[in-house]
Every structure is written in C-alpha cells, then in structure tokens.
C-alpha atoms as one frame of an Amber mdcrd trajectory, in Angstrom:
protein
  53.084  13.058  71.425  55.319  13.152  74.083  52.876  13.293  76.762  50.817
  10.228  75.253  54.237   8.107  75.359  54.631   9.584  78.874  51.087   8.437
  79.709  51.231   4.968  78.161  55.028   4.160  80.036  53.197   4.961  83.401
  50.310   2.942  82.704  52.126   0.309  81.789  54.481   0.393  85.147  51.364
   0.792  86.862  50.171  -2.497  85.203  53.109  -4.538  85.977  52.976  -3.391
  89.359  49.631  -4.424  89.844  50.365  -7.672  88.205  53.574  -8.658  90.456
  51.348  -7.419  93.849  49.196  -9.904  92.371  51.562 -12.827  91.922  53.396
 -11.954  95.661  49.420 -11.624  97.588  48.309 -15.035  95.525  51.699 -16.662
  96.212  51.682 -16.047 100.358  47.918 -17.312  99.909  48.868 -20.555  98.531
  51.667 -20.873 100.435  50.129 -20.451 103.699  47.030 -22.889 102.525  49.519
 -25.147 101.575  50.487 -24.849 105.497  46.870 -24.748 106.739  46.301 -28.138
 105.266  49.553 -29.931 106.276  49.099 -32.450 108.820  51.102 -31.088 111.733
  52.405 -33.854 113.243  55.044 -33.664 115.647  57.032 -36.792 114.292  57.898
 -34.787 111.165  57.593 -31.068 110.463  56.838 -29.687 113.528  60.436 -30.747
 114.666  61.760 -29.008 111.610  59.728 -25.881 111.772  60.866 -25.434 115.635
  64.783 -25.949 114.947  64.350 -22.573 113.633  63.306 -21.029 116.672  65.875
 -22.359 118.523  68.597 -19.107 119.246  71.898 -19.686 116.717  74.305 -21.780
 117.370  72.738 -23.465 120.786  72.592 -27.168 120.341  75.582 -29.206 121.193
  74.010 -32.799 120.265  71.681 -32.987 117.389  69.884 -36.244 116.998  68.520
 -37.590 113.908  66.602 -40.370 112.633  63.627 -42.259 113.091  61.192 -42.918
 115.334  63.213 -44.759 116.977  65.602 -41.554 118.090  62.584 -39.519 118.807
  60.680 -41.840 121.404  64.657 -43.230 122.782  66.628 -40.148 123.520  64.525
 -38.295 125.915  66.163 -34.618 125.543  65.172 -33.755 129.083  67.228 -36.566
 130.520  70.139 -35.173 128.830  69.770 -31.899 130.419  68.432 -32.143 133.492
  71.085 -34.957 134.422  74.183 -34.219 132.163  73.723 -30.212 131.380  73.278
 -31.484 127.522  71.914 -29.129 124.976  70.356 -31.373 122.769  67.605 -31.794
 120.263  65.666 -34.347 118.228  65.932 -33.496 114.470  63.587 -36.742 113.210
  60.751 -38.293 111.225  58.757 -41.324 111.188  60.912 -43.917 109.123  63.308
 -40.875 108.014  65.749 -42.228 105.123  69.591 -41.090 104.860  68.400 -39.105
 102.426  66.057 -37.078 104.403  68.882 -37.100 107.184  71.700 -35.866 104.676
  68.943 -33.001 103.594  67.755 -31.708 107.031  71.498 -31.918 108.474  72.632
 -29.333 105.289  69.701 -27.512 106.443  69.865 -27.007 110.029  73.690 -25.991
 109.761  73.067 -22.963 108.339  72.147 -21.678 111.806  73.748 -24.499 114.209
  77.021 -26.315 114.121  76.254 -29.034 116.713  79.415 -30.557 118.807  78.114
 -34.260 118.165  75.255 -35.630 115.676  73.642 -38.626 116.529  72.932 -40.658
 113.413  70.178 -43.440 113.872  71.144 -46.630 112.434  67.830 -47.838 111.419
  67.482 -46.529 108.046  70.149 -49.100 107.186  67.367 -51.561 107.279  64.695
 -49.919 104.669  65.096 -51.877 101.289  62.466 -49.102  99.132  64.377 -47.008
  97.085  61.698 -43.768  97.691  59.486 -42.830 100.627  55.920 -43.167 100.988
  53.444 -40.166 100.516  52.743 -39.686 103.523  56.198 -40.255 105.044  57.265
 -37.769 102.094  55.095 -34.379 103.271  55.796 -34.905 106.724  59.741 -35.234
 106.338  60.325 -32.162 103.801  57.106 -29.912 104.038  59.143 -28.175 107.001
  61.973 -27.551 105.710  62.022 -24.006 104.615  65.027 -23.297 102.598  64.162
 -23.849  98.973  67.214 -25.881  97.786  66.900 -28.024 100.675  63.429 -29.171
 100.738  63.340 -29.718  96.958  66.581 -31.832  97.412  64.820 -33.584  99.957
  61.733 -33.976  97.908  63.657 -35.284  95.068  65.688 -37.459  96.569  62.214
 -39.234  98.235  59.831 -39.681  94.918  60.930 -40.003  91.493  61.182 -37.535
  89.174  57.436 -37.729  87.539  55.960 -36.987  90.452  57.915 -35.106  92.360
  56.671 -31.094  90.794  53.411 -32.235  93.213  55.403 -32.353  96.211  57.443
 -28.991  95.429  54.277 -26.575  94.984  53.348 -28.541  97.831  49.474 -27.991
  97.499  49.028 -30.341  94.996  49.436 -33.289  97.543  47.382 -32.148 100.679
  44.332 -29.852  99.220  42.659 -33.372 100.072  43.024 -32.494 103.550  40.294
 -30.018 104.062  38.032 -32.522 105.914  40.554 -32.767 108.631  41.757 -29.167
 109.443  40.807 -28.075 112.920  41.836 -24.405 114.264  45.024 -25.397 115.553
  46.406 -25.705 111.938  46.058 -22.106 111.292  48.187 -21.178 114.048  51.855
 -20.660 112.806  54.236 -21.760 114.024  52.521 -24.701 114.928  51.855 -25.801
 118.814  53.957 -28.852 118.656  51.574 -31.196 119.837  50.694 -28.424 122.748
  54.518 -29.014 123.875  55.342 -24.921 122.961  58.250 -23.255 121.177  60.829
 -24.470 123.984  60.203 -28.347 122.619  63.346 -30.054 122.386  62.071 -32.963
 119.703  61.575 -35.838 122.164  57.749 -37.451 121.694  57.316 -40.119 124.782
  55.025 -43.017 124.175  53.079 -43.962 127.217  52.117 -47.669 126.317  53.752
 -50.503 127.915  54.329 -54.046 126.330  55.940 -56.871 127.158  58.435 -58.206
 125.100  61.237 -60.930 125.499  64.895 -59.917 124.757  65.937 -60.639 121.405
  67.370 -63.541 120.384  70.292 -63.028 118.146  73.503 -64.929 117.366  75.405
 -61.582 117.113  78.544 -62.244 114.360  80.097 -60.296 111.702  77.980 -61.426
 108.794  76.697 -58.271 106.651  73.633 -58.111 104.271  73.864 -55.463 101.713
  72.531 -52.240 102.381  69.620 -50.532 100.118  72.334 -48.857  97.189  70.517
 -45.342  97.945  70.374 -46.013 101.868  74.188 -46.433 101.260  75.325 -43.428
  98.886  73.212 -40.714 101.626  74.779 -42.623 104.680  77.781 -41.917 102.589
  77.297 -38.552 101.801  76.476 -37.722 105.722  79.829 -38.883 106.508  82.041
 -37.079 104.641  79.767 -33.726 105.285  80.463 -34.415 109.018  83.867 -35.245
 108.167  83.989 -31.642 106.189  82.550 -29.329 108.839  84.725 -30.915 111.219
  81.533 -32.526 113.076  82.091 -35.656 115.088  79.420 -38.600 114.250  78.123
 -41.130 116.222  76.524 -44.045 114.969  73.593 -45.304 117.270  71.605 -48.561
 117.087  68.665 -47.979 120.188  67.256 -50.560 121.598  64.418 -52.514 119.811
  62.969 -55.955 120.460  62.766 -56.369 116.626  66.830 -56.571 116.507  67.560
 -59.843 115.874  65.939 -58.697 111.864  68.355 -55.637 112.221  71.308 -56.916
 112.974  73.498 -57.696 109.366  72.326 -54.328 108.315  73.676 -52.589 111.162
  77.271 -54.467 110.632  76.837 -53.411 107.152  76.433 -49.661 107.731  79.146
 -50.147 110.786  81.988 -51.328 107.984  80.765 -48.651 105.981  81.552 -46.236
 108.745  84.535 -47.608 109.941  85.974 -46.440 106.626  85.807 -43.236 107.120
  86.806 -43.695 110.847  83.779 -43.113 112.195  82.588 -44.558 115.727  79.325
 -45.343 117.360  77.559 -47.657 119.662  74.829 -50.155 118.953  73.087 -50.275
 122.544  71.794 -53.847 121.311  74.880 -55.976 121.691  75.096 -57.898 124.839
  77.794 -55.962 126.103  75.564 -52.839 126.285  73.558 -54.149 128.719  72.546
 -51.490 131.611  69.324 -52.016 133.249  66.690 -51.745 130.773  63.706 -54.245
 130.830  61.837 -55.815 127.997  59.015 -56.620 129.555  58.520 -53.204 130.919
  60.427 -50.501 128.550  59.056 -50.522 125.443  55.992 -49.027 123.832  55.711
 -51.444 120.768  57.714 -53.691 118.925  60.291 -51.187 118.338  59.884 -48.171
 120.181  61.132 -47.357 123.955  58.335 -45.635 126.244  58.861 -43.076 128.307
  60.560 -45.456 131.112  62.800 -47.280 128.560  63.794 -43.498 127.604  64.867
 -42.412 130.889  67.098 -45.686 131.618  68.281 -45.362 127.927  69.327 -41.302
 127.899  70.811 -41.868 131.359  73.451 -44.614 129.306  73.523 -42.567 126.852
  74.166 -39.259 128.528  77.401 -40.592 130.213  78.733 -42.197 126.791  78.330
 -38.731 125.295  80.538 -37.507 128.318  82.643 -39.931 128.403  83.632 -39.601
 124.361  82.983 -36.056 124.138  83.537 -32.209 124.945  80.501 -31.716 125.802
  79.756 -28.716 128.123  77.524 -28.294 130.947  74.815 -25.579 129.910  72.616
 -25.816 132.919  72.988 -22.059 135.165  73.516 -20.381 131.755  70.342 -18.177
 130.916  71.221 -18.447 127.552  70.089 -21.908 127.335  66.776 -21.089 129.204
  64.545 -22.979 127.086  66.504 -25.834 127.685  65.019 -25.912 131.347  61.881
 -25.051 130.351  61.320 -27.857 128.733  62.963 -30.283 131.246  60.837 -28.581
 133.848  57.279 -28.462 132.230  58.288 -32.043 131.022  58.699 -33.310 134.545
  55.629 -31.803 135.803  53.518 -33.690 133.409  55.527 -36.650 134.280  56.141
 -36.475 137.712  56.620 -40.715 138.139  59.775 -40.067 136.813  61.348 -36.852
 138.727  65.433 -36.642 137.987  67.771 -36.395 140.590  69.200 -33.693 138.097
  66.247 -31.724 138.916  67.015 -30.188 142.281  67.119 -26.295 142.305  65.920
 -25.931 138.754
C-alpha cells in the first residue's frame, strides 16, 4: 500500500514538473514572438532596450521626450565637444506619462546628474496614446511594474490586458518581419550597442522664423499631461535629481507657446528651471531656412548648432564632468567616432586625438 502511495506521489511530482517546464518553454516562446513581431524602431524601444546595456551608473545627462529631443540633442556633440555622457531616453510623441514611467525605470541602474525634460508633451490635448505610439513607447521596457504602468497609464482600462501580454496587438505583423527582427538585442537601426539615442534626419526645408508675440498668457494644460509632469517633478525632486525644462527649437512654435508658459508656472512651483531655446533671447546662430528637417524637427545641421548651445548651458548650470580619456566611458567615443565618419561634413573640433 505503501509503495502504491509512494508511486502515485512521484508520478504526480513528475506531472507537475512536466506541466510547469511546459508553462516556462511556452512562456519564453511567446514572449520572444511577441519580440520577433515588434516593430523595432529606433524612435521607441530600441532606445529603451539599449539603456540596459549601457554599464551602471554611466550617464550624467539623460534626455527625454519626443521626437523633438531625439533628432535636437545630438549626443555626439555633447561628447566630443563638452566630455558629456549623455543619452537620448525618447519616443515619437512620448506623453509625461510615458516619461514619468521610463525615468522610474531607467533609475534602477542609472542616477543621471541632469534630466532633460522635453517640453512638448505640454501641447498634446488626447488623454491616451495611439496604438501605435503605445507598443513602441512601453514594449521595451522590461521591468514588469513599469511597462504595465506605462501601458496603463496610455490606453484605458478595457483594452489595456492586449497591450500587457503584448502579442495580442502585433501577431498582425507577420507580413512585415524581416531577419533583422530575430536578432536580440536589436541592431538599432544598424547604429550597434554603443548608440547613444540620437536619430539625425538628413532632409532640409526651408522655413521662416516663427512669428510669435511672446507674453505671459497660459492655456491650460491636458489634466493628465499635467498630473505626470507633476509627478516627474517631485520624483526628481526626491532622488535629489536636478531637472531642466527644454523647449527645442521648432518652426511650429508660435502654436506652442501658452502651453509651454503653462508647464513653465507649473515648474516654477516646485523651483524648477529650464530654458525654452525659442524665445528671442536664445538666439545663437541657427537658420530656418537651412536647420530643420520638417516642420518641427532639427536635421542633423540644426543639431550640431543646437547641442553646441546646449552643451555650454549644461556647463555653465551644472557639475557636469569631463568623461572623455576615461576608458570607462569607451562607448561614449565610439559612438562619437563611428558617428563622424558617416558624417564627415560635420567633423568637431572636439574630435582631435580621439
């Protein structure tokens, strides 16, 4: 009797075994098909899935935002010329609320000197993201209560279980897989693992300076814009993380401009800074009939004249060491080097001896 009893517990472990192998081998094979058919653009996750390869603890200025931040702040500018460790945490039309969620996520291995917090998102009047905008702004993000904050916080609650298995809302995809999307981590647009986050645009379109009437008059932020841009301030404020509010230069400002001075008084009380590099008085060399891309984004000439400004405000307000001769930051002129060979036009002066 004993021995039947004996028999029966061991088939039964056996079983269960068997079963959770089962679960674990079916739930990596989902998981990574869920990957497999995720668009890997590099203006969304491909930016979040490299911030974990970059070595603990090694980026001094993290920028984040929209596309704005991504085509504007050239990260090889910052280091080539200024020694800046810096790198682009953004998405196309990112919301605070995907900023608040990818900022809790990436300090869990970084606690940056200086975020950069794009200003644009003070604009969007939609209280949830698009579809699209949705998977590529949280399907990187790997820690669990993260990216289902994230995902939560972009679609509303009915449909937001789709987004969280995460298969659900790209198995459509299939058509357009090619063999790159198999490869993890992903290539990043053929830019490699020591990718900073900057994505130049190569277009160039004329455009004639904005005409504004700049004055204090606000127009009310979206509410949920408000309560993330909120939320990102007093995390700064609580990790002891000094913010800086940008506004980067965009033809389309004039439509901007009462949202920024609404998301500036927001700021101010919590005594935060920043600079909106539309005003007048932030005028330093860049053209509008030669910088820009589109109607909103910089190319890769607007970027250099813009990081250079930018580079010496970061100086000039911060702390911000000189990482350039320290192999520890390696990567760092890696990418400013490969970057300048493929753009040669636009050699730094910073460049010498690298």
């Amino acid at each position: 009797m004993e021995e039947k009893t004996e028999s029966r517990r061991r088939v039964l472990v056996f079983f269960w075994l068997r079963l959770a192998g089962f679960a674990v081998i079916a739930a990596l094979m989902l998981s990574y098909a869920t990957y497999v058919l995720t668009p890997k653009s590099d203006f969304g996750i491909c930016s979040m899935i490299n911030m974990y390869r970059q070595p603990e603890d090694s980026v001094d200025v993290l920028a984040v935002g929209t596309s704005l931040t991504y085509a504007g702040i050239n990260t090889n500018v910052l280091w080539s010329e200024f020694g800046i460790a810096s790198y682009n945490l953004c998405s196309a039309e990112q919301p605070f609320w995907v900023s608040y969620y990818t900022i809790k996520e990436v300090l869990k291995t970084q606690h940056p000197r200086v975020i950069l917090l794009d200003a644009k998102p003070s604009i969007y009047e939609r209280d949830y993201t698009k579809r699209g905008r949705t998977i590529l702004s949280t399907y990187g993000i790997r820690g669990l209560e993260n990216r289902m904050g994230a995902i939560m916080a972009c679609v509303e609650k009915d449909a937001a279980m789709g987004y969280i298995l995460g298969l659900p809302e790209v198995h459509s995809n299939y058509e357009r897989v090619k063999l790159n999307d198999f490869v993890f981590p992903p290539d990043n647009g053929g830019r490699g693992v020591d990718w900073k986050g900057y994505i130049e645009m190569d277009e160039i379109e004329h455009h004639q300076r904005p005409s504004v009437v700049l004055n204090s008059v606000r127009r009310n932020m979206n509410d949920r814009e408000e309560e993330y841009a909120r939320k990102i301030f007093e995390m700064c404020r609580d990790e002891e993380i000094e913010l800086m509010l940008i506004g980067i230069p965009n033809p389309d400002y004039a439509v901007d401009h009462m949202y920024y001075n609404a998301l500036w008084s927001i700021a101010d009380e919590y005594g935060i800074g920043g600079i909106n590099y539309n005003t007048l008085d932030e005028r330093f060399g860049l053209r509008f009939s030669s910088d820009f891309a589109d109607w909103q984004h910089l190319n890769v000439k607007g970027s250099m004249t813009f990081s250079r400004k930018l580079g010496e405000d970061l100086k000039e307000r911060y702390d911000l060491p000189d990482r350039r001769g320290d192999a520890a930051y390696v990567s760092y002129e890696n990418c400013a080097k490969d970057w300048y060979d493929k753009y040669p036009d636009f050699k730094s002066s910073g460049m010498k001896g690298m």
